[in-house]
ZADO-1210 file (C-alpha; in nm, 4 decimals, padded with zeros to 6 digits):
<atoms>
<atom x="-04.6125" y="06.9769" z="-00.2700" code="UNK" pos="1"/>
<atom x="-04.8513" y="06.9752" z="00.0398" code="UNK" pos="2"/>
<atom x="-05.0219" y="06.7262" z="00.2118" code="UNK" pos="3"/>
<atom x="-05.3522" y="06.7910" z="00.0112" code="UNK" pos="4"/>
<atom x="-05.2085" y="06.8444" z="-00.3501" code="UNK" pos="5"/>
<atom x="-05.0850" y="06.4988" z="-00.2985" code="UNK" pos="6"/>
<atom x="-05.4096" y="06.3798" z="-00.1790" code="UNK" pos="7"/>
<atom x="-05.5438" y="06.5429" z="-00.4690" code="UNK" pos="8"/>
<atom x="-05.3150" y="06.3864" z="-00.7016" code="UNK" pos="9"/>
<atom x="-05.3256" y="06.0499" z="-00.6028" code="UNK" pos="10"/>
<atom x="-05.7062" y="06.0614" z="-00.5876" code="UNK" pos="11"/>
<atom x="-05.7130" y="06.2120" z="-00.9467" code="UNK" pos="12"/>
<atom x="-05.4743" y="05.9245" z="-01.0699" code="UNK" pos="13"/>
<atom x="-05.6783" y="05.6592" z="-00.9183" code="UNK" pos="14"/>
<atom x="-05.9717" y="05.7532" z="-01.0681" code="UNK" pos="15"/>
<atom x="-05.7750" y="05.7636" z="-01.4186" code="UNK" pos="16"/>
<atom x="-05.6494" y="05.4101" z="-01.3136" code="UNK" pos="17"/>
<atom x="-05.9758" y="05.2841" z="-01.2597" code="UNK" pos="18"/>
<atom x="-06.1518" y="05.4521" z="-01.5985" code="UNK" pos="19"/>
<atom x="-05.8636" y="05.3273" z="-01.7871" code="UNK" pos="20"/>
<atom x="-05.8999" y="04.9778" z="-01.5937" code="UNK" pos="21"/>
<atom x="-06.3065" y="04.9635" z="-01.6727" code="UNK" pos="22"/>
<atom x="-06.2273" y="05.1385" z="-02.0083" code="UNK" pos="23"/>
<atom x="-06.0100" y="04.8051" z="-02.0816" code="UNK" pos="24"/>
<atom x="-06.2412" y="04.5306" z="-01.9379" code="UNK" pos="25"/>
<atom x="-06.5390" y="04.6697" z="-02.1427" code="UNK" pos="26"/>
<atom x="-06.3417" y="04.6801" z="-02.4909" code="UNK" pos="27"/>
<atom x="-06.2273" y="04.3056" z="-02.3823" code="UNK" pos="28"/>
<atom x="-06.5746" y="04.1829" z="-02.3159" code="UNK" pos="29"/>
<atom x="-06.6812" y="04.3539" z="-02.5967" code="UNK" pos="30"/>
<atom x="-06.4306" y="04.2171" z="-02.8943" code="UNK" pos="31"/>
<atom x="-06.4664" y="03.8669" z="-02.7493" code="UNK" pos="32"/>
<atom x="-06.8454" y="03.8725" z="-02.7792" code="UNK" pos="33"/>
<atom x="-06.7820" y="03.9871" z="-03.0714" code="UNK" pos="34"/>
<atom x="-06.5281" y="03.7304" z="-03.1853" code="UNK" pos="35"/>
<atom x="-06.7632" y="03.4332" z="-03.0462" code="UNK" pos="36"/>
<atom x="-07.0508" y="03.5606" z="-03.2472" code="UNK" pos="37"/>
<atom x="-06.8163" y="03.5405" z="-03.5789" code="UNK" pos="38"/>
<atom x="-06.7212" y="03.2100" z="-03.4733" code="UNK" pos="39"/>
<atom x="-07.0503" y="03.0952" z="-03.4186" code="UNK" pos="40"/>
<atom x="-07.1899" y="03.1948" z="-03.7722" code="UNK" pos="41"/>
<atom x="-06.8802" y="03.0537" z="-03.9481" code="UNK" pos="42"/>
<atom x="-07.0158" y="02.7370" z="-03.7927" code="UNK" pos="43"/>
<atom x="-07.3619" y="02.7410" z="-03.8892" code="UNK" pos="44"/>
<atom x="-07.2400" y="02.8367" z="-04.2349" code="UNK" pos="45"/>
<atom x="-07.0105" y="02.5318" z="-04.2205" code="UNK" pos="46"/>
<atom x="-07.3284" y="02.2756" z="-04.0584" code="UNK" pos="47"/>
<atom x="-07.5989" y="02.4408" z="-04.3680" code="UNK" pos="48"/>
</atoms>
């Protein structure tokens, strides 16, 4: 392997690193909005 296939190759898993990283921190924001917002209804069932 050359100097630039290895440039190439780290570059290529960095950017999968990242995207996977992102991919991750979106699907947790997402499922704990989502788990608040069942919470929260639960409650106003519970207060009606």
């Amino acid at each position: 392997m050359n100097l630039w296939q290895g440039i190439l190759w780290f570059t290529v898993k960095g950017l999968f690193l990242v995207a996977v990283a992102y991919a991750g921190i979106k699907l947790g924001i997402y499922l704990r909005k989502r788990h608040n917002d069942k919470l929260a209804k639960s409650e106003d069932n519970n207060n009606a």
